[in-house]
MIDO-655559 format. One record per residue: x, y, z of N, C-alpha, C, CB in turn. Coordinates in pm, 1 decimal. Glycine has a CB too. Layout:
// residues N
   n.east  n.north     n.up  ca.east ca.north    ca.up   c.east  c.north     c.up  cb.east cb.north    cb.up
        X        Y        Z        X        Y        Z        X        Y        Z        X        Y        Z
...
// end
This chain:
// residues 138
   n.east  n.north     n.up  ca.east ca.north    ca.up   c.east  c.north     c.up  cb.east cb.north    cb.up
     84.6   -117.5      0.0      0.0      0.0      0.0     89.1    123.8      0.0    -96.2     -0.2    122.0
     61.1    210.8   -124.6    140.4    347.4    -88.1    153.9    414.2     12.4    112.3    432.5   -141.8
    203.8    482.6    101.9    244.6    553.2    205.1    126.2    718.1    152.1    452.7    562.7    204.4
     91.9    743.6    258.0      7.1    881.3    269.4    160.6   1002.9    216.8    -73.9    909.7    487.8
     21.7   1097.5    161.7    145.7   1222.0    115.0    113.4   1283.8    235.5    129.4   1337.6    -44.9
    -17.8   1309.1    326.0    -20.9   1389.8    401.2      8.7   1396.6    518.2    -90.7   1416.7    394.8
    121.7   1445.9    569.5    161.2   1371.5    709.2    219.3   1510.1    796.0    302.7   1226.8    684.6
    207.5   1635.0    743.9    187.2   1703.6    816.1    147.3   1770.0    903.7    190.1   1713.2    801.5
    152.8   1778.8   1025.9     34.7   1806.1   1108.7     11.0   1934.7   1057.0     50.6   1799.1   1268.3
     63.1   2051.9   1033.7     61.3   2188.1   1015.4      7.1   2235.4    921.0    159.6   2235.1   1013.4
     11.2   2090.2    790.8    -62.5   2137.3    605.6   -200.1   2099.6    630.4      4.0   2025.2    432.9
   -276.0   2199.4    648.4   -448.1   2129.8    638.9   -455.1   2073.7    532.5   -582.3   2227.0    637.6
   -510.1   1939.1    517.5   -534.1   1924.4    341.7   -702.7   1967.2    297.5   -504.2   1726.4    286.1
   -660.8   2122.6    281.6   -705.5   2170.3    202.6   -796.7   2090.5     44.1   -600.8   2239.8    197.3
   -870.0   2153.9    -34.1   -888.0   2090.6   -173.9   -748.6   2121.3   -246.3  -1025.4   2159.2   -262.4
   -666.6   2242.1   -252.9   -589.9   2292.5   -325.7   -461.5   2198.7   -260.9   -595.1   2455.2   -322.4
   -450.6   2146.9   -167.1   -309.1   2072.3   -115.4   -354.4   1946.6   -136.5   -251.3   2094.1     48.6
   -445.9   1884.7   -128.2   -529.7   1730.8   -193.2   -507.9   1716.1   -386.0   -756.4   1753.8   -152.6
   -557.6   1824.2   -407.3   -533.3   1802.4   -590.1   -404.7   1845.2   -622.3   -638.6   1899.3   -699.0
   -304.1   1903.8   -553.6   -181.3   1909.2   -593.3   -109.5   1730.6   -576.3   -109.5   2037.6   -495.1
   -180.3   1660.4   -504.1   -107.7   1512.1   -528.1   -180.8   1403.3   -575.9    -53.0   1456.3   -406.7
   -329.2   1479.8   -632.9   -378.1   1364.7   -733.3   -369.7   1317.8   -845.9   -458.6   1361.7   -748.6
   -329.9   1451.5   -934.7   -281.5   1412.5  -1079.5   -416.8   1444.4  -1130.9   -219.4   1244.5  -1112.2
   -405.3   1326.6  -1222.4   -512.5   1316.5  -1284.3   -615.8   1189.1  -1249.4   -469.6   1320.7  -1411.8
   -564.1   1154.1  -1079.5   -710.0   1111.9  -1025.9   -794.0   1227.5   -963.8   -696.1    998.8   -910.1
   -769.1   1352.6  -1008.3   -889.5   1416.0   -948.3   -992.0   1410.6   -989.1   -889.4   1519.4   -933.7
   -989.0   1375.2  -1106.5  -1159.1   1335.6  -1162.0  -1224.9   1222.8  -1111.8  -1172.1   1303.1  -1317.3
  -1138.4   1119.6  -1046.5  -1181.7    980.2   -996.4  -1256.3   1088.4   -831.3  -1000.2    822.6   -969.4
  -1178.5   1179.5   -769.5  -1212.3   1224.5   -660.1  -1349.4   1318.4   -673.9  -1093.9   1289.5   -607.9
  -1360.0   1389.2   -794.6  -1483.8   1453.4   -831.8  -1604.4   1424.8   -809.5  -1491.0   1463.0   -930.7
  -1577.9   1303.1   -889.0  -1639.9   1219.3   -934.6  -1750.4   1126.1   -805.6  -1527.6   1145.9  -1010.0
  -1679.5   1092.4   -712.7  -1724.8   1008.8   -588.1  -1726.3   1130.6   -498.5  -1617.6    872.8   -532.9
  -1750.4   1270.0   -515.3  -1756.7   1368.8   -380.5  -1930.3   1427.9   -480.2  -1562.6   1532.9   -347.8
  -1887.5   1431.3   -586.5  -2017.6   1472.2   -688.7  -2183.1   1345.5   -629.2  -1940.6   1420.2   -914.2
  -2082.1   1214.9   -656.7  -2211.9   1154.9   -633.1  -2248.3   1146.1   -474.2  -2211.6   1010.5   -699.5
  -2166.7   1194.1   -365.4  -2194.2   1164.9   -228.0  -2265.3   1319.2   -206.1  -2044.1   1118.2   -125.0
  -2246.8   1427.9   -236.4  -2315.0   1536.9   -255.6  -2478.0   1547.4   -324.0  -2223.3   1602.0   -328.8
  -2462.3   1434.1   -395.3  -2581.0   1422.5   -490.2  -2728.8   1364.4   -399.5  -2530.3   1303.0   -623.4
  -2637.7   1229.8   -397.9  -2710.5   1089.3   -328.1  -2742.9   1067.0   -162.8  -2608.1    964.5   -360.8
  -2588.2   1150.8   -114.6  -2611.3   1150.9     55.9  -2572.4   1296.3     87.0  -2500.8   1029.4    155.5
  -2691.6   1391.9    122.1  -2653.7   1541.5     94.3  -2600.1   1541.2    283.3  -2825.9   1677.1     23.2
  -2675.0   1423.6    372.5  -2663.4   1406.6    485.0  -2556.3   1360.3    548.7  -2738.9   1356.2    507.0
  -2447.6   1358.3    462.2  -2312.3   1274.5    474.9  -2244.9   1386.6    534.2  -2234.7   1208.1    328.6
  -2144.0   1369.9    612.6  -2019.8   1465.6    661.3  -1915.1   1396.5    642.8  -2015.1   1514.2    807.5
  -1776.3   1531.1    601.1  -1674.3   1482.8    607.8  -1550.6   1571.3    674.2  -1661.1   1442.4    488.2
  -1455.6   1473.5    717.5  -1423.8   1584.7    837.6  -1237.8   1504.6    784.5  -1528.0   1551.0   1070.0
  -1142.8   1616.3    798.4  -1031.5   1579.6    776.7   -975.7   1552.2    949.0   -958.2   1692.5    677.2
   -929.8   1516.3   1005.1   -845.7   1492.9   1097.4   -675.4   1412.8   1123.0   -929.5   1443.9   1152.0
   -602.8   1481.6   1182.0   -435.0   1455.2   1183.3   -462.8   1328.1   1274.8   -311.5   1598.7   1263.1
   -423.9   1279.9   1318.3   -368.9   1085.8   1359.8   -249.8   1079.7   1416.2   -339.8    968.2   1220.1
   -202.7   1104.2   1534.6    -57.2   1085.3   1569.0      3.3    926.8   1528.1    -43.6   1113.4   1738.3
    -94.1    830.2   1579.3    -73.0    725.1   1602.1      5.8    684.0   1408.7   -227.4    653.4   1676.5
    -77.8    736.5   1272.7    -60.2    679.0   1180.2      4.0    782.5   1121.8   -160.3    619.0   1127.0
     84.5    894.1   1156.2    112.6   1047.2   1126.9     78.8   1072.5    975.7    277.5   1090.0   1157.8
    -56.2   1079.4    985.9   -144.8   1110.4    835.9   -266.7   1156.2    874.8   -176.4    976.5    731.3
   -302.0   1284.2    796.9   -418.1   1324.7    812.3   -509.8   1219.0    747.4   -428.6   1457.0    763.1
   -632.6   1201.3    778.3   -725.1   1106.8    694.0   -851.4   1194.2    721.2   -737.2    929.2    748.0
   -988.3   1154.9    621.3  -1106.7   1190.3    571.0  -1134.0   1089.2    631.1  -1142.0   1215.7    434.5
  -1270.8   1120.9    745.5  -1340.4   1053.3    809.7  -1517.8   1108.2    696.7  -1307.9   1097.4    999.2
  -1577.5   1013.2    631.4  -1708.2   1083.2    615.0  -1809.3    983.3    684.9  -1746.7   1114.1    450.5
  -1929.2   1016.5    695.4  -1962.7    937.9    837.8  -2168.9   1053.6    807.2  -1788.3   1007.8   1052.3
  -2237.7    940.8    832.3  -2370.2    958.6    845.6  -2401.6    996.8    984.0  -2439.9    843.5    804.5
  -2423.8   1128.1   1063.8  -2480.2   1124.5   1221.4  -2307.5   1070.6   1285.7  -2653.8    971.9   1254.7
  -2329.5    933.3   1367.8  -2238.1    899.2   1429.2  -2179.5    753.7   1373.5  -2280.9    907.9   1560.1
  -2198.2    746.5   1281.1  -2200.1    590.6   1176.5  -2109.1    622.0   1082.6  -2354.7    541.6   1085.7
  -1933.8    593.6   1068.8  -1870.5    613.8   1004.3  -1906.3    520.9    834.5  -1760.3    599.6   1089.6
  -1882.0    582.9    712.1  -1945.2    525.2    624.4  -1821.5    491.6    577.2  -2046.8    591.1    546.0
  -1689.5    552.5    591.8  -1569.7    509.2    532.6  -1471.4    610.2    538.5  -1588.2    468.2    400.5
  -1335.8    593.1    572.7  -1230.3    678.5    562.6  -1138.4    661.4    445.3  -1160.7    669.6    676.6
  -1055.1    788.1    394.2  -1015.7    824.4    300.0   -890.6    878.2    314.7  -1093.5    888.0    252.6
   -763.3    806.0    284.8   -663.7    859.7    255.1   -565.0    873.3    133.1   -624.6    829.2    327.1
   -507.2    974.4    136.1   -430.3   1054.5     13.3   -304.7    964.9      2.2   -385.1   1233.4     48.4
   -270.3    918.8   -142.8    -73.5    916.1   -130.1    -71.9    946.1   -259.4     37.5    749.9    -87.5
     76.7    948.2   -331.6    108.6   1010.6   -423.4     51.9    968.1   -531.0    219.3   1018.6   -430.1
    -43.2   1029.3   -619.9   -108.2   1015.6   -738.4   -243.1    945.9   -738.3    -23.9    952.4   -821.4
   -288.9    969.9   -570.9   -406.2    838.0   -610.2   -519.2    900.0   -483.6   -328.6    617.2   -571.8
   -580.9    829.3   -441.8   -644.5    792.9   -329.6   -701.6    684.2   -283.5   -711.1    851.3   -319.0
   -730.3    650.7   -191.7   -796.6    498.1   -132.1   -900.5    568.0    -21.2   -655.1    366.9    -38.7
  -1027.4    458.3    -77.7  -1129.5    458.8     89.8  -1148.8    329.8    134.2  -1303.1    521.4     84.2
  -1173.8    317.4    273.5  -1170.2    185.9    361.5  -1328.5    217.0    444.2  -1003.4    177.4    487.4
  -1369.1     81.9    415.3  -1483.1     84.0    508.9  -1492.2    -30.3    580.8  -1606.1    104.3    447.2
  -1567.9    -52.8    688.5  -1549.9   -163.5    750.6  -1707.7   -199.1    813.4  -1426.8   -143.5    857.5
  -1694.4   -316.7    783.7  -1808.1   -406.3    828.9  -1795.2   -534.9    921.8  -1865.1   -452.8    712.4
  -1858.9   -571.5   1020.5  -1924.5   -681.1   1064.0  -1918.2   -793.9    940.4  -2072.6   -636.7   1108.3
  -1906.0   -936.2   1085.3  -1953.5  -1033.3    964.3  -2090.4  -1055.9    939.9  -1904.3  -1166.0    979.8
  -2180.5   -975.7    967.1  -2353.9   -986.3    931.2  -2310.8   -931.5    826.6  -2493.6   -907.2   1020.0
  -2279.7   -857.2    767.3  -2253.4   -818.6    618.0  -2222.9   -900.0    542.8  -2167.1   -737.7    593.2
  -2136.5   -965.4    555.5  -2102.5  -1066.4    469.4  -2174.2  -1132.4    348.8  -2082.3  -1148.0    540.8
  -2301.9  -1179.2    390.7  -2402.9  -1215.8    298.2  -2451.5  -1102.5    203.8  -2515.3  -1268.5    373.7
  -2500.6   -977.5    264.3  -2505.8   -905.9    174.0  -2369.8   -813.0     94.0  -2597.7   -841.5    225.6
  -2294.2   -882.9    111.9  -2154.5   -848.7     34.5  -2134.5   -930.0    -54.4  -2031.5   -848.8    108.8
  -2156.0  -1037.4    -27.3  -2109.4  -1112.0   -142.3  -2260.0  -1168.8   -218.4  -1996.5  -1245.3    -85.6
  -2369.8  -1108.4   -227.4  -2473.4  -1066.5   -323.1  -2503.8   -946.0   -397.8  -2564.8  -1079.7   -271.8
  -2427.8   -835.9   -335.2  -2401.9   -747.2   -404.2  -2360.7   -718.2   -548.8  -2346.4   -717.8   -348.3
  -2322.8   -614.0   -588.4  -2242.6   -562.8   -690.2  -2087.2   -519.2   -734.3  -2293.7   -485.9   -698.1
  -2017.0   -562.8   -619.4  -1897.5   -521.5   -587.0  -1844.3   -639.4   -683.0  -1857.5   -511.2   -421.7
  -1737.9   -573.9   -718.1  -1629.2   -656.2   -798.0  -1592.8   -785.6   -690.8  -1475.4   -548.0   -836.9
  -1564.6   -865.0   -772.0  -1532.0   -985.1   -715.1  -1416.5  -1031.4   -623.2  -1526.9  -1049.2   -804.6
  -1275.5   -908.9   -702.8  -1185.2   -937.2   -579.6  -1206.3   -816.0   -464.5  -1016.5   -943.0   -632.2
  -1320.3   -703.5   -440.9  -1301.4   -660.9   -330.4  -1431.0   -782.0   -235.5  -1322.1   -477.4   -337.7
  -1490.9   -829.1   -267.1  -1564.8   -929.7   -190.1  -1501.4  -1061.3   -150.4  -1676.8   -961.2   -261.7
  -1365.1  -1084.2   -242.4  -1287.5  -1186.4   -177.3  -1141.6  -1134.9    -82.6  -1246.3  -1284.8   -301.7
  -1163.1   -939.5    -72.2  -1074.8   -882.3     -2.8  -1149.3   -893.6    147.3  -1038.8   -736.4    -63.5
  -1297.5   -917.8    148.5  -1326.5   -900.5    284.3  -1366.0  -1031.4    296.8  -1426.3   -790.9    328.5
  -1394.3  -1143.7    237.2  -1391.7  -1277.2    292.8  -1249.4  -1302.4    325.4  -1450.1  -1385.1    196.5
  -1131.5  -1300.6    278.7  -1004.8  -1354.3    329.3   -916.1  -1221.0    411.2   -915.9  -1422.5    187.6
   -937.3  -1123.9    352.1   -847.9  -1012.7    444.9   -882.0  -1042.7    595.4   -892.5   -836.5    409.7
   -740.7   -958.1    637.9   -742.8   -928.2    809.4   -888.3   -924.3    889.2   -675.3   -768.9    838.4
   -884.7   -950.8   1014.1   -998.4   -905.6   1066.4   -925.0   -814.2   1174.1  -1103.2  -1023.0   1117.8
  -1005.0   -673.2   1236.8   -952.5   -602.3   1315.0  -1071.6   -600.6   1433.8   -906.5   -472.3   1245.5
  -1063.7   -719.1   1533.2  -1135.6   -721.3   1586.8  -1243.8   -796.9   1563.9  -1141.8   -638.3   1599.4
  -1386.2   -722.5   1569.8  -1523.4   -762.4   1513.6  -1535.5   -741.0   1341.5  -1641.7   -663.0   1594.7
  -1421.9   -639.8   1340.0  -1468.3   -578.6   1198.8  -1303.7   -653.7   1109.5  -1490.0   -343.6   1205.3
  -1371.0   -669.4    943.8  -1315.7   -658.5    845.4  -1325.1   -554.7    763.4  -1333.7   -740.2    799.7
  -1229.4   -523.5    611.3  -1214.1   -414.8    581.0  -1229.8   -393.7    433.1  -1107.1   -380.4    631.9
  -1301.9   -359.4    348.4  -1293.9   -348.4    247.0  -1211.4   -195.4    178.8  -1420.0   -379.2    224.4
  -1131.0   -216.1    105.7  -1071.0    -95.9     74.1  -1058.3   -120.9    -96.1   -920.0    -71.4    165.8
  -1099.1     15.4   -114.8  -1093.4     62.5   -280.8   -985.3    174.1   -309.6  -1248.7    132.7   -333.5
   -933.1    148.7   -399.3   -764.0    196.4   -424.4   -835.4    268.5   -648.4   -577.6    -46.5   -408.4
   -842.7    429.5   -595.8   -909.4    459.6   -727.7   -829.2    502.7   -824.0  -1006.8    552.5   -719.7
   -824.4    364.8   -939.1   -776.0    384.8  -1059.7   -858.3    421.2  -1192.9   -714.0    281.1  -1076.1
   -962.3    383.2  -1176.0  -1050.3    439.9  -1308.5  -1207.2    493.6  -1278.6  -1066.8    306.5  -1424.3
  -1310.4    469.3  -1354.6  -1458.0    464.5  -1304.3  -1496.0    344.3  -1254.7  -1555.2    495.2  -1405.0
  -1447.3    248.3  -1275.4  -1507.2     91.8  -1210.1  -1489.3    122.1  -1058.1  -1400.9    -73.3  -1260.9
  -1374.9    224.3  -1014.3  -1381.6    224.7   -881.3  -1461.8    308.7   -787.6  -1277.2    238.0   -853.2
  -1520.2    416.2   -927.2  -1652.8    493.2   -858.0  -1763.7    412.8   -838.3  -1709.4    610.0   -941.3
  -1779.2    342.9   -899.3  -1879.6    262.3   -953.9  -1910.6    170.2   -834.6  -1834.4    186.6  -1088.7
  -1761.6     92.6   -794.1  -1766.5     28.8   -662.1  -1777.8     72.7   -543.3  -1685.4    -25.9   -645.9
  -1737.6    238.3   -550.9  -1765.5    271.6   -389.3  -1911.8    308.5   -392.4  -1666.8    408.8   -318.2
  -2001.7    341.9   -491.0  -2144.8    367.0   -499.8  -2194.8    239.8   -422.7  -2203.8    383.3   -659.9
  -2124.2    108.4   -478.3  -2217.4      7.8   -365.7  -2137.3      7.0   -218.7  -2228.1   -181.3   -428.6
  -2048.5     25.9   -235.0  -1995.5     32.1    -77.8  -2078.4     83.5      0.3  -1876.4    107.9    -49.5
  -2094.1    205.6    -46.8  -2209.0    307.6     35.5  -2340.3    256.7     78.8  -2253.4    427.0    -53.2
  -2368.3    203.5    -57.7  -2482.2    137.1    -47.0  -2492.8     49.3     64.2  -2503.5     73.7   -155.1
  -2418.7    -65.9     56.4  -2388.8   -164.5    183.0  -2414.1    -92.4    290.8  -2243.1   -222.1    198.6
  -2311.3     26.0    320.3  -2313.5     76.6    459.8  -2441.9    122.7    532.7  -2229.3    183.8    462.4
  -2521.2    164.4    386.1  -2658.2    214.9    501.0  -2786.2     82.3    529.9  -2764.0    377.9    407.1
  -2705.0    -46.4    507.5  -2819.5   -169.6    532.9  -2792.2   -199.5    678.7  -2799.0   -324.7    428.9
// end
């Protein structure tokens, strides 16, 4: 997994300090802030610094129900969400690509929870966090 660009405590990441290290995934980032603006106008997102992982990360989160966190590294971005194994069934009936549903049947468990994480290289990966989301509010 790439290493976070943002690890300053002092650089807010800003939009203008976020698209200076996306490249040309900012349209992948548009793109999934366009449809969470659209679809969940009730969504929040909140940047916060992390001593423990010295990286700022994007917490966005329904009320008190985190829906998935979001961190920056060079040229890209990734979001992680995490579920229970009651999900499970409706994960792997879903719409999700096949190896992130065999990322949360065999990946780590942290605790109660496993982790699905999307690493955005094209539209298939907008496409996949639309059901992520989806999942999260069942």
């Amino acid at each position: 997994m790439e290493p976070s660009v943002l690890t300053d405590p002092r650089v807010f990441p800003s939009d203008e300090v976020v698209f200076s290290h996306l490249g040309r995934r900012r349209a992948l980032w548009e793109a999934l802030f366009a449809f969470i603006r659209a679809e969940h106008p009730d969504f929040v997102a909140g940047w916060r610094y992390y001593n423990d992982g010295k990286s700022w990360l994007l917490n966005v989160s329904r009320k008190k129900k985190t829906v998935f966190w979001l961190s920056v590294f060079a040229g890209g971005f990734r979001i992680t969400a995490y579920f229970t194994d009651k999900a499970a069934d409706a994960i792997q009936a879903s719409a999700l690509p096949g190896e992130l549903k065999e990322q949360f049947a065999t990946g780590p468990s942290y605790g109660k929870l496993r982790a699905i994480t999307i690493t955005f290289k094209g539209k298939r990966d907008v496409e996949a966090a639309k059901v992520l989301v989806a999942l999260k509010e069942t």
